[in-house]
ZALOTOR-504783 format. One line per 2 residues: their letters; for each residue x, y, z of N, C-alpha, C, CB. Coordinates in steps of 0.001 Angstrom, whole numbers, plus 500000, padded with zeros to 6 digits. Glycine has a CB too. Example, Ala and Ser with C-alpha at 12.3 -4.5 7.8 and 13.67 -1.06 7.14 Angstrom:
residues 2
as = 513190,494310,507800,512300,495500,507800,513200,496700,507800,511308,495527,509046 ~ 512850,497750,507080,513670,498940,507140,512900,500030,507870,514084,499402,505725 $
This chain:
residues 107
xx = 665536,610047,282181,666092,610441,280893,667359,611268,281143,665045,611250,280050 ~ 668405,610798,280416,669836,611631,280601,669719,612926,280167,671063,611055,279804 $
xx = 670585,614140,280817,670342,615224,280130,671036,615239,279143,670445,616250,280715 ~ 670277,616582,277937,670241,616505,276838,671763,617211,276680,668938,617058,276245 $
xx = 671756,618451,277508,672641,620018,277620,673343,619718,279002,671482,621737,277733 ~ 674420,620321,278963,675323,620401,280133,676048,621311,279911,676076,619344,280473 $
xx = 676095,622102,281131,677348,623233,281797,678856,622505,282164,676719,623950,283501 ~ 679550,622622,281913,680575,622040,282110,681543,623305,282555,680929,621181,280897 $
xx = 682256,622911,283916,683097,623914,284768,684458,623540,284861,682598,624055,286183 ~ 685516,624242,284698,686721,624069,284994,687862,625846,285083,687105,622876,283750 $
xx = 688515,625691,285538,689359,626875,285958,690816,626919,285328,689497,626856,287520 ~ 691508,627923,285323,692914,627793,285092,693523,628997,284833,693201,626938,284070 $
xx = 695230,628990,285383,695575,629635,286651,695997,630750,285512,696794,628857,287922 ~ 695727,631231,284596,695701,632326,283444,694796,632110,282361,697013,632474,282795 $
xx = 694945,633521,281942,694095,633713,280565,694904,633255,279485,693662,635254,280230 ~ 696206,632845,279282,696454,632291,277913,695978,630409,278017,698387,632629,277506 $
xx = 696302,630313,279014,696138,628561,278937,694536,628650,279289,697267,627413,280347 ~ 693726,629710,279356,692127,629363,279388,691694,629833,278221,691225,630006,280563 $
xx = 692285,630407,277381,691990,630685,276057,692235,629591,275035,692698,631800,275710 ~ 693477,629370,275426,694086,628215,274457,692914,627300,274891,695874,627545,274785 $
xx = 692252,626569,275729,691307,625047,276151,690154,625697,275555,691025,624442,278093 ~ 689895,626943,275623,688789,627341,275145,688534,627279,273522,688693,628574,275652 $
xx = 689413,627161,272830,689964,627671,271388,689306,625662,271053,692420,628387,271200 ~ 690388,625495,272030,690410,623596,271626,688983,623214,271696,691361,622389,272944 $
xx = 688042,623430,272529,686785,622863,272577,685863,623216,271379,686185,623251,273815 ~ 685997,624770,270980,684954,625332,270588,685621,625042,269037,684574,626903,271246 $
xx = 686229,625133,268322,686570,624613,266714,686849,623298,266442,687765,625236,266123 ~ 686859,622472,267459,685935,621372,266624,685033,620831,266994,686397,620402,266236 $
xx = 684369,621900,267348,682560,621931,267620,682549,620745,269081,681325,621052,265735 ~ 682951,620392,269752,682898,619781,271208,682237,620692,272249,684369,619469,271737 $
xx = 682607,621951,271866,681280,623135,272952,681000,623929,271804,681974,624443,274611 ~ 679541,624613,272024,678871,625598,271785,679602,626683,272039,677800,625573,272354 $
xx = 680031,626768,273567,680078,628211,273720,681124,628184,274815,678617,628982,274096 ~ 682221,628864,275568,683118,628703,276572,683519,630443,276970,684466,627644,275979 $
xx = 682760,630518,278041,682938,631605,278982,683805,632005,279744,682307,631608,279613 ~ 684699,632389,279253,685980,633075,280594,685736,633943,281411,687192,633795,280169 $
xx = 685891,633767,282396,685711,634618,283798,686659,635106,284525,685134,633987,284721 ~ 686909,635792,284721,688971,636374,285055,688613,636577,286621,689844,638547,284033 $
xx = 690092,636508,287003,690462,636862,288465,688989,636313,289023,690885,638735,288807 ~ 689207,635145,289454,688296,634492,290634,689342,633953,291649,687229,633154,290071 $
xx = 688745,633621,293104,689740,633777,293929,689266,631848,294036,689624,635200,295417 ~ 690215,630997,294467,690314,630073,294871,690929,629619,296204,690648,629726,294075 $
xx = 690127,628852,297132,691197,628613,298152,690620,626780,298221,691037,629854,299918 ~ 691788,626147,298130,691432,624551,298163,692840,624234,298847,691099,623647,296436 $
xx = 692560,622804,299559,693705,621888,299721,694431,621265,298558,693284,620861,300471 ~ 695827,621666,298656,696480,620823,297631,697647,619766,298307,697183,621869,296512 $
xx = 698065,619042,298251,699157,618573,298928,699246,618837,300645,700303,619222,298193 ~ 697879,618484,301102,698248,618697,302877,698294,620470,303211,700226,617884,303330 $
xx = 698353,621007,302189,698325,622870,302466,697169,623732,301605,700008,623662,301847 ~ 696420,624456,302518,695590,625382,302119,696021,626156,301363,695113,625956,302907 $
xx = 695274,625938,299773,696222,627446,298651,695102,628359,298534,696871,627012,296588 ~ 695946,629580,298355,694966,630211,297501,695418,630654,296143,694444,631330,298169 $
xx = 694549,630660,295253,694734,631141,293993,693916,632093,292971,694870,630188,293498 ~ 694733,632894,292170,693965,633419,291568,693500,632507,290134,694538,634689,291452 $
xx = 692646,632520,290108,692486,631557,288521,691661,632163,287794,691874,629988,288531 ~ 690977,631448,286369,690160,632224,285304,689790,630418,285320,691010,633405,283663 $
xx = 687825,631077,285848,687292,629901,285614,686396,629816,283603,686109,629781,287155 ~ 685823,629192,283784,685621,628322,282219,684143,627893,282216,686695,626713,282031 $
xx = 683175,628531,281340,681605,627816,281861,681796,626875,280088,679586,629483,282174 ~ 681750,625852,279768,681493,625185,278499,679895,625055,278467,682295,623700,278398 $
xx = 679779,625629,277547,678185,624637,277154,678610,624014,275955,676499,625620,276755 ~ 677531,622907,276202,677517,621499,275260,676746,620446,275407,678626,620845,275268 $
xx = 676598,619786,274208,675533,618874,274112,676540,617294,275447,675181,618439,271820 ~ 675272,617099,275740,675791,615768,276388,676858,614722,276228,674989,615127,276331 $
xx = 676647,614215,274594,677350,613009,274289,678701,613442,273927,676687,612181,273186 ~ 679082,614971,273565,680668,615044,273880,681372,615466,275075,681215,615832,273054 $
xx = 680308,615089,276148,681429,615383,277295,682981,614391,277250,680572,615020,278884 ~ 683273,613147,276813,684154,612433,276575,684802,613038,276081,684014,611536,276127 $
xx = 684870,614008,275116,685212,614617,274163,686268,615904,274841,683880,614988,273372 ~ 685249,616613,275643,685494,617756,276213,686513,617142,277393,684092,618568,276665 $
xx = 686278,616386,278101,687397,615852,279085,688565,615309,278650,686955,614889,279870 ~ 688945,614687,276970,689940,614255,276668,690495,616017,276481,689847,613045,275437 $
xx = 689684,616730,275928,690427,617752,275134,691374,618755,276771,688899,618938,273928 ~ 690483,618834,277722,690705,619582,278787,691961,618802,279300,689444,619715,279763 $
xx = 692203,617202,279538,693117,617115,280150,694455,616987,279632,692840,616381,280778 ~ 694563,616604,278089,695832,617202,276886,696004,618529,277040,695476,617058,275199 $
xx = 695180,619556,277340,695640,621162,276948,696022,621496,278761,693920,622467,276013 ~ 695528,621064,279478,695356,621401,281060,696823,621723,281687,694640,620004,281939 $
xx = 697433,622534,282483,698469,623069,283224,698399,622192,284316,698375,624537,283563 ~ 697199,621842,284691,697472,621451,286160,697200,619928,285600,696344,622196,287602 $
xx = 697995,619144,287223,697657,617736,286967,696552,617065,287437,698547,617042,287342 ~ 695743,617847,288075,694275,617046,288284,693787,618715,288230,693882,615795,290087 $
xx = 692714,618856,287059,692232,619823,286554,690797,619702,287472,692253,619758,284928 ~ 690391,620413,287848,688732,620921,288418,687378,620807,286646,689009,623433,289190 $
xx = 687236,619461,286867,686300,619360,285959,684779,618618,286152,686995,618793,285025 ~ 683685,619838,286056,682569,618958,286881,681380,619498,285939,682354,619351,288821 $
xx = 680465,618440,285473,679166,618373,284556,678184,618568,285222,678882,617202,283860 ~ 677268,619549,284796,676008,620278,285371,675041,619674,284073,676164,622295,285544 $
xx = 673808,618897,284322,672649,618691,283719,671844,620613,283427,671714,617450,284929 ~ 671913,620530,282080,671108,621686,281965,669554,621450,281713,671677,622483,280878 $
xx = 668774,621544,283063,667457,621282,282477,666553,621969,281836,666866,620945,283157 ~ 666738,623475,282323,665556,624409,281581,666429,625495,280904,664311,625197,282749 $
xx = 666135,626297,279936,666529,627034,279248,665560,627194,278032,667735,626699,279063 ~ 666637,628814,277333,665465,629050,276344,665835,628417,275291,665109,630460,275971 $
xx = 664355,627886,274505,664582,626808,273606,665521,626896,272277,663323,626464,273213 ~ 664937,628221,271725,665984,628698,270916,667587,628569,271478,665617,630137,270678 $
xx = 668084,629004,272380,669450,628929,272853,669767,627198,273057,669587,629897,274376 ~ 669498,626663,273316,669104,625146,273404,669502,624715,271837,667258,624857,273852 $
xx = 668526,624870,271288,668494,624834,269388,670173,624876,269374,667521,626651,268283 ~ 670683,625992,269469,671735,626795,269174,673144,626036,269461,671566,628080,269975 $
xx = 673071,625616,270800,674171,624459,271210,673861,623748,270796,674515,623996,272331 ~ 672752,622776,270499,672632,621327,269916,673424,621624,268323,670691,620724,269798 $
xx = 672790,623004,267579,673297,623111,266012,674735,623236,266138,672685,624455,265105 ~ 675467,623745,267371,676919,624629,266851,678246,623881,267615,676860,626586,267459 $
xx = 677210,622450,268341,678490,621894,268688,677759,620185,268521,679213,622526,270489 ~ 677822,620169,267160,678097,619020,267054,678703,618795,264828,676449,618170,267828 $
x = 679713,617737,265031,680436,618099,264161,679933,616982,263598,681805,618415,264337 $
């Protein structure tokens, strides 16, 4: 059975352009809920060179069937050209909170 709930992760390299994706998901109900997390340190390969970066990662919760949704919206608002975007099956949680994303993100 597909999951119902998903965590959805992505980063970006300030707080106005993680506010702004955050703004985009959550009013027209595509996430429940979008968590900013400031100053996290990143170190990845980009182009053949080890970066490091400071970024502001992004927790989305949301119901399953708009992840399509959430990935069109992330890669129109996104700074970077291949954005860090990866879906977590949410299996257990409390039911009420569960309730809560299923009621507040779907339009």
């Amino acid at each position: 059975m597909p999951a119902t709930y998903l965590l959805v992760i992505t980063t970006c390299p300030d707080n106005a352009s993680a506010k702004r994706i955050a703004s985009a998901l959550v009013e027209p109900k595509a996430a429940a809920c979008v968590q900013l997390i400031p100053q996290i340190e990143s170190v990845y390969v980009w182009e053949d060179e080890v970066c490091h970066s400071s970024e502001v990662a992004l927790h989305i919760k949301c119901i399953a069937k708009n992840y399509d949704a959430i990935q069109q919206i992330v890669i129109q608002q996104h700074p970077y050209e291949v954005p860090e975007l990866i879906a977590m099956p949410i299996t257990q949680g409390l039911p009420n909170y569960l309730k809560w994303i299923e009621e507040t993100s779907q339009s």
